[in-house]
MIPATOR-590119 format. One record per residue (C-alpha): residue number from 1; x, z, y. Coordinates in Angstrom, 2 decimals. Layout:
<rs>
R  i  c1  c3  c2
R  NUM  X  Z  Y
...
</rs>
This chain:
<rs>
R  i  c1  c3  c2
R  1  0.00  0.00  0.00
R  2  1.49  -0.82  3.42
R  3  -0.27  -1.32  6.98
R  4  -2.59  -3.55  6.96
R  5  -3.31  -3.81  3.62
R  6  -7.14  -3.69  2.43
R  7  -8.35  -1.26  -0.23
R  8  -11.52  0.05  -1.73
R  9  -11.84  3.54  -2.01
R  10  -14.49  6.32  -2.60
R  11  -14.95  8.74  0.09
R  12  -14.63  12.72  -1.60
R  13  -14.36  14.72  1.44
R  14  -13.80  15.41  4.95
R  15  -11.23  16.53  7.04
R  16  -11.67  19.29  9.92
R  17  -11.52  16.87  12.21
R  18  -15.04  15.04  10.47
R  19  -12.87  12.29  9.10
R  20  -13.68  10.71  5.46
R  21  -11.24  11.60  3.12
R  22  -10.62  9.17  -0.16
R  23  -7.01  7.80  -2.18
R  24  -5.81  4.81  -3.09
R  25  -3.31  5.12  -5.88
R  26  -2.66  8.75  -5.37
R  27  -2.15  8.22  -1.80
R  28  -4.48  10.57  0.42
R  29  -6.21  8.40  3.28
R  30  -8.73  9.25  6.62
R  31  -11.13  7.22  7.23
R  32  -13.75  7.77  10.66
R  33  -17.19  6.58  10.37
R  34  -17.51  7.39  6.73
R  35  -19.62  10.69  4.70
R  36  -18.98  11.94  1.34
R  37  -20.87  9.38  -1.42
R  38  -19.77  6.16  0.53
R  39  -17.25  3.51  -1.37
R  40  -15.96  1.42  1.07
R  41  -13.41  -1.45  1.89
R  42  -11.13  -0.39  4.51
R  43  -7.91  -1.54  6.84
R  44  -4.62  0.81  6.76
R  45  -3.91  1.38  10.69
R  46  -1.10  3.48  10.33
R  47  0.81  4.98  7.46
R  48  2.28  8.55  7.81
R  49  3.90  11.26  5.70
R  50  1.66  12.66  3.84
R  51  -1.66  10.01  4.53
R  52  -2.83  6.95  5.54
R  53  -5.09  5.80  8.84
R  54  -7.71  3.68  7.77
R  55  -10.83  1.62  9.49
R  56  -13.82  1.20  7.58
R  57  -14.47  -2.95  7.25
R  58  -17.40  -2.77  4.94
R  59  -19.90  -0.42  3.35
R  60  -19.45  -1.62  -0.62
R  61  -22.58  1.56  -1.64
R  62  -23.78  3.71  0.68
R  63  -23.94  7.71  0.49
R  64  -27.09  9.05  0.27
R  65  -26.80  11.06  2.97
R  66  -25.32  8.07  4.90
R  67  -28.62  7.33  7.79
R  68  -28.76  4.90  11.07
R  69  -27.38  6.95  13.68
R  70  -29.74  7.47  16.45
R  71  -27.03  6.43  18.91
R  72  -26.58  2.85  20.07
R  73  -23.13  3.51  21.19
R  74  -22.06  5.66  18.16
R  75  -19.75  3.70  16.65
R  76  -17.94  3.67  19.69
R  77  -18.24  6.40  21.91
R  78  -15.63  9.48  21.29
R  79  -18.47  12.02  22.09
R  80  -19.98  12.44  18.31
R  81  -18.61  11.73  15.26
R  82  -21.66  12.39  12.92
R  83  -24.19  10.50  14.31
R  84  -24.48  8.04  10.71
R  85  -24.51  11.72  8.45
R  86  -27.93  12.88  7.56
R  87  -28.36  16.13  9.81
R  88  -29.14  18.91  6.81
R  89  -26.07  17.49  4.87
R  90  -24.26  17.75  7.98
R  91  -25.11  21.51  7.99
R  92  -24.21  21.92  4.37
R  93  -20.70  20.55  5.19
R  94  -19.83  23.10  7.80
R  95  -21.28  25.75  5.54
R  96  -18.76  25.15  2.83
R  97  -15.45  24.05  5.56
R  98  -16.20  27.94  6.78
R  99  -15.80  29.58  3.47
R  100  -12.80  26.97  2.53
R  101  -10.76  27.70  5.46
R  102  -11.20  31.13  5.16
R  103  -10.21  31.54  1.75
R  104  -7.56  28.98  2.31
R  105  -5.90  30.21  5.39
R  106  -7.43  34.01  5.21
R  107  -7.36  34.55  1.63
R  108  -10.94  35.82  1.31
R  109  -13.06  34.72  -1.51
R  110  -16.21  36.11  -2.48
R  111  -17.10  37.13  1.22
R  112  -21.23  36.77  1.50
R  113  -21.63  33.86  3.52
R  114  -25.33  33.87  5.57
R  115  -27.21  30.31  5.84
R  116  -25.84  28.53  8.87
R  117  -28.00  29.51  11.96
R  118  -29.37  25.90  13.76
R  119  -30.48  25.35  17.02
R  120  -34.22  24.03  17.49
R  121  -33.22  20.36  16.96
R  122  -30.39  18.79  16.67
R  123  -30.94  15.71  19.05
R  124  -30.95  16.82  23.49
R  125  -29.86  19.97  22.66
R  126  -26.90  20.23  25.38
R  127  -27.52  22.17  28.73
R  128  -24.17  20.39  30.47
R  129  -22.51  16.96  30.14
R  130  -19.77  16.09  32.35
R  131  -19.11  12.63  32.71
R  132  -15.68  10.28  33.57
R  133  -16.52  7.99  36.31
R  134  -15.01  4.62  36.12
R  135  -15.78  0.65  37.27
R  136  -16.29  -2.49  34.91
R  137  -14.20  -5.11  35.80
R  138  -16.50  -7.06  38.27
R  139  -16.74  -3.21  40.10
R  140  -19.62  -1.88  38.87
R  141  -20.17  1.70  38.70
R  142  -19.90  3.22  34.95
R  143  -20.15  6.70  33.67
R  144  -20.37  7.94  29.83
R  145  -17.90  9.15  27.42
R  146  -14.42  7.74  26.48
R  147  -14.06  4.97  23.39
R  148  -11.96  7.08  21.05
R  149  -8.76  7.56  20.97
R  150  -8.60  5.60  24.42
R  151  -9.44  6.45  28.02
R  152  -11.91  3.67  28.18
R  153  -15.54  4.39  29.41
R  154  -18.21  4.06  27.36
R  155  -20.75  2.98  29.64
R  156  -24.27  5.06  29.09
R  157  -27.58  5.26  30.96
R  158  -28.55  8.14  28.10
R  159  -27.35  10.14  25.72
R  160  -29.18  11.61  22.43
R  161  -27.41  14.35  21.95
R  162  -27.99  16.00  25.71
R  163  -30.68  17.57  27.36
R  164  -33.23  14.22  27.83
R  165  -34.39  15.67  31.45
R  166  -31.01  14.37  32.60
R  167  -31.19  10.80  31.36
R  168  -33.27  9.57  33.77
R  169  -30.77  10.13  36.50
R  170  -27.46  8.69  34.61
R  171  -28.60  5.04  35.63
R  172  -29.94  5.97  39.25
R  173  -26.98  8.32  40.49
R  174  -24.88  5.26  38.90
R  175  -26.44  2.70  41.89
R  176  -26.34  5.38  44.63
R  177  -22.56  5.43  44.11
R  178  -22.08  1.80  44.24
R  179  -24.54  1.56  47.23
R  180  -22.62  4.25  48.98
R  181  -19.46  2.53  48.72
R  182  -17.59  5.70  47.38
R  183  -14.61  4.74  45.66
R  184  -13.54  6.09  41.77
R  185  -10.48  7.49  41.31
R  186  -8.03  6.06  39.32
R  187  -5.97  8.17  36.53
R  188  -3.27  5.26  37.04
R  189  -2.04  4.78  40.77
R  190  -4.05  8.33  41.66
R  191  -6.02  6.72  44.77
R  192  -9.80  6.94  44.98
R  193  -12.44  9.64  45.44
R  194  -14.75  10.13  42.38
R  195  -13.57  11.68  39.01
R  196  -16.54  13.25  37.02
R  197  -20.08  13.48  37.49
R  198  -21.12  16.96  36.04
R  199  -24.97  18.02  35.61
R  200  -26.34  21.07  34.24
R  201  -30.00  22.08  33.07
R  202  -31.69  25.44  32.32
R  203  -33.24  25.11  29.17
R  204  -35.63  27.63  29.89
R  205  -36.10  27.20  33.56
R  206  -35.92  23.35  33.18
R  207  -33.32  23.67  37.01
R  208  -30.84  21.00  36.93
R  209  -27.62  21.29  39.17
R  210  -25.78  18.03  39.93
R  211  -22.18  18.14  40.76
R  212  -19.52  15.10  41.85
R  213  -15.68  16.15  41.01
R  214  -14.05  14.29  43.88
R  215  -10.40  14.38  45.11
R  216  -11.83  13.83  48.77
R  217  -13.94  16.20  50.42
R  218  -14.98  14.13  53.18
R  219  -17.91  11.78  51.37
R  220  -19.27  9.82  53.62
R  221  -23.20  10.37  54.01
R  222  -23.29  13.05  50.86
R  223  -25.49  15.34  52.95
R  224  -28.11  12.64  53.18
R  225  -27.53  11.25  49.88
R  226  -27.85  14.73  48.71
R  227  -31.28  15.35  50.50
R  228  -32.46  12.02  49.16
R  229  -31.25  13.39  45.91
R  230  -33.26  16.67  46.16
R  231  -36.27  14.94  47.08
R  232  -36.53  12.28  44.11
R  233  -35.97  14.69  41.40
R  234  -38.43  17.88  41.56
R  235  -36.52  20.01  38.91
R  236  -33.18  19.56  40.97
R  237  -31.74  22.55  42.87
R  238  -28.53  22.16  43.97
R  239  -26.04  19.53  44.76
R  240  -22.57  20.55  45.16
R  241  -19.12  18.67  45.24
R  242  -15.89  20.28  43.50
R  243  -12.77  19.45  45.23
R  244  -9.82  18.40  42.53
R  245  -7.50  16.35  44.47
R  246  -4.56  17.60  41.18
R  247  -2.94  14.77  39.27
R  248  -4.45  16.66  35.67
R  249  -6.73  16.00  33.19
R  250  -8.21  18.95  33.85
R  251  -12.26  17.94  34.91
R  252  -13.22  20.97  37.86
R  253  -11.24  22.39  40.57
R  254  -10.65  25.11  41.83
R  255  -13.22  24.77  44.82
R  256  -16.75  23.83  44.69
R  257  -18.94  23.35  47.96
R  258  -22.54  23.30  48.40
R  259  -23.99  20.28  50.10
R  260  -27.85  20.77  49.60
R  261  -29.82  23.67  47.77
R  262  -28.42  26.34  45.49
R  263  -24.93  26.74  44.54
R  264  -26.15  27.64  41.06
R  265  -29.38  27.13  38.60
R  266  -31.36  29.82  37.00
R  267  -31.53  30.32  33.56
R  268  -33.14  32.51  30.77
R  269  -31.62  33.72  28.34
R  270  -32.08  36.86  25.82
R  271  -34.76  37.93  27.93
R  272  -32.25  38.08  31.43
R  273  -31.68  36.24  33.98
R  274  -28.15  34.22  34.62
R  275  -27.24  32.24  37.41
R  276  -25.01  29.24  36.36
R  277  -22.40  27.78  38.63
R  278  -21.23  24.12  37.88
R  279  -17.90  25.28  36.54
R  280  -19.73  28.39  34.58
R  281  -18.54  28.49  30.99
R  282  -22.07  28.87  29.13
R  283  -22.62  27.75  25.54
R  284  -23.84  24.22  25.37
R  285  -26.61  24.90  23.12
R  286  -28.64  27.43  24.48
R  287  -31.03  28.17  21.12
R  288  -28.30  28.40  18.80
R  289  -26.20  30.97  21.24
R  290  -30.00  32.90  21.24
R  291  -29.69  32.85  17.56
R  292  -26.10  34.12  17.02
R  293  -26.93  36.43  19.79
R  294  -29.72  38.22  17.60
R  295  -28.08  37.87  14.49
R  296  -25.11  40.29  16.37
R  297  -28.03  42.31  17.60
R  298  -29.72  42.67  14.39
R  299  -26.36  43.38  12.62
R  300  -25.10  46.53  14.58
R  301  -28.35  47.83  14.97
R  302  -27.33  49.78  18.35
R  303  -29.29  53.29  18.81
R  304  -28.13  53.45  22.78
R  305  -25.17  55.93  21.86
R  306  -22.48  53.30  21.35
R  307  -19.71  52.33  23.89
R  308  -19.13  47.98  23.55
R  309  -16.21  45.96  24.17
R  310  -17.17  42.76  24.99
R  311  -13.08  40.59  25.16
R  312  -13.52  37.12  26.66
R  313  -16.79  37.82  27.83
R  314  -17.22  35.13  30.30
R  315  -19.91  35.48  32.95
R  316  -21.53  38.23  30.48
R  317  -23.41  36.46  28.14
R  318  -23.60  38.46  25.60
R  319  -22.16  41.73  27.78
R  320  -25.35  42.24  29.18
R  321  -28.22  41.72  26.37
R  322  -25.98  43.80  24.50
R  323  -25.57  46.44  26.97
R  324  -29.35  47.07  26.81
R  325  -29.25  48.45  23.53
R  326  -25.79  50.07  24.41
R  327  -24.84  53.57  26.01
R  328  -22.21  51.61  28.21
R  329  -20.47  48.10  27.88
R  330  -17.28  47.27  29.35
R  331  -16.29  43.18  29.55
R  332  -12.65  41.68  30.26
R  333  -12.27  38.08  31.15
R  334  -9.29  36.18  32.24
R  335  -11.14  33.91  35.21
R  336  -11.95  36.08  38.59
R  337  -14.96  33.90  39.26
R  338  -16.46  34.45  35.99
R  339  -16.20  37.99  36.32
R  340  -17.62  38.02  39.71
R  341  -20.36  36.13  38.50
R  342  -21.03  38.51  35.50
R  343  -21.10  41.67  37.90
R  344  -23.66  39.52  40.01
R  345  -25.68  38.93  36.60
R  346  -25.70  42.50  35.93
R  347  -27.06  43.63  39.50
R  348  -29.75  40.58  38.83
R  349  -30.80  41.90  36.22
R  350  -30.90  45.63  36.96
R  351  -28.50  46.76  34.43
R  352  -26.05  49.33  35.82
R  353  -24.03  50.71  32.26
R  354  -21.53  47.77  32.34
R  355  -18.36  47.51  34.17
R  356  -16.28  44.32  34.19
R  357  -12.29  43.86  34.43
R  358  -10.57  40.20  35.62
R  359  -7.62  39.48  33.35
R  360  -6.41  38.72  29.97
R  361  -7.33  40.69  27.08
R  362  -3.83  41.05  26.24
R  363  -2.83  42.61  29.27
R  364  -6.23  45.14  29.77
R  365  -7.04  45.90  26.37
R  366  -3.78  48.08  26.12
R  367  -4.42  49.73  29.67
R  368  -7.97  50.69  28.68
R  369  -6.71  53.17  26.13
R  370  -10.50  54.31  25.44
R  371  -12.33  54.57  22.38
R  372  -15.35  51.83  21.76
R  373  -17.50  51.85  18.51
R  374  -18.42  47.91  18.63
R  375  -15.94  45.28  19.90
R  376  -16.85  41.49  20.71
R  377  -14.41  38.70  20.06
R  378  -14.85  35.56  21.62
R  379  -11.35  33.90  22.41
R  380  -10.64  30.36  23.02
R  381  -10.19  27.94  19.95
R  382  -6.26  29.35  19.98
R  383  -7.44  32.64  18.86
R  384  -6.45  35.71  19.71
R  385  -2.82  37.09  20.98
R  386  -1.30  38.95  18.16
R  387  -0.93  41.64  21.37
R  388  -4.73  41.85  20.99
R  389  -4.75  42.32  17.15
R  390  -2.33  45.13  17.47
R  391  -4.32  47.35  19.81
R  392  -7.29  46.94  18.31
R  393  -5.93  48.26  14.82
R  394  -4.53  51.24  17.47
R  395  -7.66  51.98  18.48
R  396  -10.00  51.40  15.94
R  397  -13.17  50.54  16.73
R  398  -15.56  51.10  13.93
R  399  -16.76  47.51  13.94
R  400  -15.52  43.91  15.66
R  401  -17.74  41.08  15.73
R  402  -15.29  37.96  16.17
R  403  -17.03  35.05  17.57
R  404  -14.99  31.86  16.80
R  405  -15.32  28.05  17.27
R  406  -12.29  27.55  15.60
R  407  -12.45  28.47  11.91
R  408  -8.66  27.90  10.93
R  409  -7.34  30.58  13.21
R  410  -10.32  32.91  12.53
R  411  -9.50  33.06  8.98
R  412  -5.87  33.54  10.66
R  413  -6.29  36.88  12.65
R  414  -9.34  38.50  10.15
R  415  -6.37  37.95  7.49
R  416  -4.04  39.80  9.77
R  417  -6.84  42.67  10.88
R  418  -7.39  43.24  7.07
R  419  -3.95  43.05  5.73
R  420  -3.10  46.64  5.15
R  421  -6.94  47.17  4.37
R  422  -8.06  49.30  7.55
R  423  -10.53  46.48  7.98
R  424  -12.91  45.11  5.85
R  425  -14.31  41.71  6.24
R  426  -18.44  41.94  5.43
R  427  -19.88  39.02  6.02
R  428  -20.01  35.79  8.20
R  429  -22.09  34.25  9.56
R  430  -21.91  29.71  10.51
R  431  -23.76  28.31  13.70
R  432  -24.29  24.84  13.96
R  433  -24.11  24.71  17.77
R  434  -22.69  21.24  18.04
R  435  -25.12  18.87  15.46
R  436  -23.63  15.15  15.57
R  437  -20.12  16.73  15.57
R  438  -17.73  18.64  12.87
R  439  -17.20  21.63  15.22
R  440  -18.76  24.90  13.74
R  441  -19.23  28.14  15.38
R  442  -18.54  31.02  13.21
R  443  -19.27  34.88  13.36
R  444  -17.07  37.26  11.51
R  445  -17.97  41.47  10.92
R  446  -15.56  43.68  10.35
R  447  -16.15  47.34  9.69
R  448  -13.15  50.14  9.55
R  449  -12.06  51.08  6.38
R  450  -9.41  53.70  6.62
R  451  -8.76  55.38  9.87
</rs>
């Protein structure tokens, strides 16, 4: 087998990253597009150490859970992956990659495994896209997701997977640019204005927040634009423009002004209120985070005596539901806005037994040097610092819930909290908070062992 030859394989898994997996002559090859059950004819693209890069050229027998995605653009655009895998068997998959990569990577077998939570459907479930701006070759204004593997726009006047409230202005806010004259920035030479287009909807609240990611904060007519804006659509409450003027990657900057309306949207969730800024972190899928949220809650069963930990706790999310049923909560987050806007969340909401703390968990954790009887993990997909591990087995909580969207180094630090067995691992618990895709959200409990 060399590049570009052609072979026929049978696909027999997939790979964390939702690749097919299949072999040719004992040779392990990925193939994108592709679902356990399908035999195919495909291309070697590139050949590499230990596998092969392959493009599927032609469906020989289809899986049966093989369907027609729902996507018109889904064999191109980098958004979503899954779109052509039948969405219970999609489910199933994550299911059994969570208790593989744990008892690969942690060691744990035998660890009672809940059914995966789901949202309530797994089509316009997001509550934020953020969107690449670009322009088609005869200067037309596009916006959509990138081809894959390329920095090429898709061009898309909707999307299936988010919230459809927001299609309907994809197309429009696409014209108003082009009749405006603003220019799109270019990742190349660095000149122009526009980078993203951001919008945001309340799930509950149905409030929609439209931002522009611009490297110039002078816009020409964007007040008026943004009036006309507020008038067309009724749901709309705020227009805002974040200045990012960086040569990055990075989408939002580290300003954001307010041209018409609120500065935020309003949304409901657990039972609170939350006001959401455009740069807010807030999980995508709203239902699924409720469900996780009362599996946690139904879990520790709180009685109002216990003293929470809430680590990464972002603009309180969870801090604050949780603090209801609490004695007192304490959250730590690395990002001074976010904590400013969790300690505005609180006072919204009336609750007064939580106290917040900007900076990494790393750094406060150890300066804390009180005792908690629940802590909440919910670190970025890098995990935790081992700095973090370390005080916690110091302190000893009597349980940690570890929130995770990155199974691999989940399995990593529960294997390192249980190691000398003051920890027990007691059960997980899969969220499907990103259907179309092979990202899984996982929740791990942990109760103390041995003091």
């Amino acid at each position: 087998m060399q590049q570009g030859s052609l072979v026929e394989i049978e696909i027999t898994d997939l790979n964390h990253t939702g690749e097919g997996v299949g072999r040719f002559e004992g040779q392990v090859i990925f193939v994108p597009d592709t679902v356990i059950g399908d035999r195919i004819s495909a291309r070697i693209l590139h050949l590499k150490r230990h596998h092969a890069e392959g493009k599927i050229q032609k469906i020989i027998q289809a899986s049966p859970y093989r369907i027609r995605p729902r996507c018109i653009v889904a064999d191109k655009c980098g958004g979503c992956q899954w779109h052509h895998i039948d969405d219970h068997y999609q489910s199933q998959i994550k299911h059994y990659q969570v208790i593989e990569t744990l008892k690969r990577i942690g060691g744990f077998s035998d660890i009672e495994t809940l059914p995966i939570l789901t949202g309530t459907s797994s089509l316009g479930y997001r509550n934020k896209a953020t969107y690449p701006l670009g322009q088609s070759t005869n200067g037309n204004i596009q916006t959509g997701y990138y081809r894959r593997q390329s920095h090429h726009i898709i061009n898309l006047n909707q999307c299936p997977v988010q919230d459809p409230d927001l299609n309907p202005l994809l197309a429009e806010i696409k014209q108003d640019i082009q009749e405006r004259g603003w220019t799109i920035y270019n990742e190349t030479t660095h000149q122009g204005q526009l980078r993203h287009l951001a919008l945001r909807i309340g799930r509950k609240t149905r409030e929609i927040l439209l931002t522009l990611i611009t490297t110039d904060t002078q816009l020409s007519g964007i007040e008026e634009q943004a009036d006309i804006w507020l008038q067309r659509y009724s749901n709309l409450v705020g227009v805002t423009l974040n200045y990012n003027p960086k040569k990055t990657n990075v989408i939002f900057g580290d300003k954001t002004h307010t041209i018409a309306g609120l500065p935020y949207l309003r949304e409901n969730f657990a039972g609170l209120t939350y006001h959401l800024r455009p740069e807010t972190f807030f999980q995508v899928n709203t239902e699924a985070a409720e469900a996780v949220l009362g599996v946690i809650l139904e879990k520790l069963a709180l009685n109002g005596s216990q003293r929470i930990l809430d680590a990464y706790c972002g603009i309180g999310t969870f801090t604050l539901p949780l603090a209801q049923h609490a004695f007192e909560a304490v959250g730590i987050e690395v990002q001074k806005s976010a904590i400013e806007q969790a300690t505005e969340n609180a006072k919204l909401n009336g609750i007064d037994n939580v106290s917040f703390f900007a900076g990494t968990v790393e750094t406060i954790l150890p300066e804390i040097q009180e005792q908690f009887d629940v802590v909440i993990l919910d670190p970025p997909r890098k995990g935790c610092d081992r700095t973090v591990l370390d005080t916690l087995l110091s302190l000893q909580p009597s349980r940690i819930v570890y929130v995770s969207c990155q199974a691999a180094t989940l399995a990593r630090d529960l294997k390192y909290l249980c190691q000398e067995g003051k920890y027990q691992l007691t059960f997980v618990q899969p969220a499907d908070f990103f259907p179309q895709t092979p990202h899984v959200e996982c929740v791990a409990f942990l109760s103390l062992v041995h003091a």
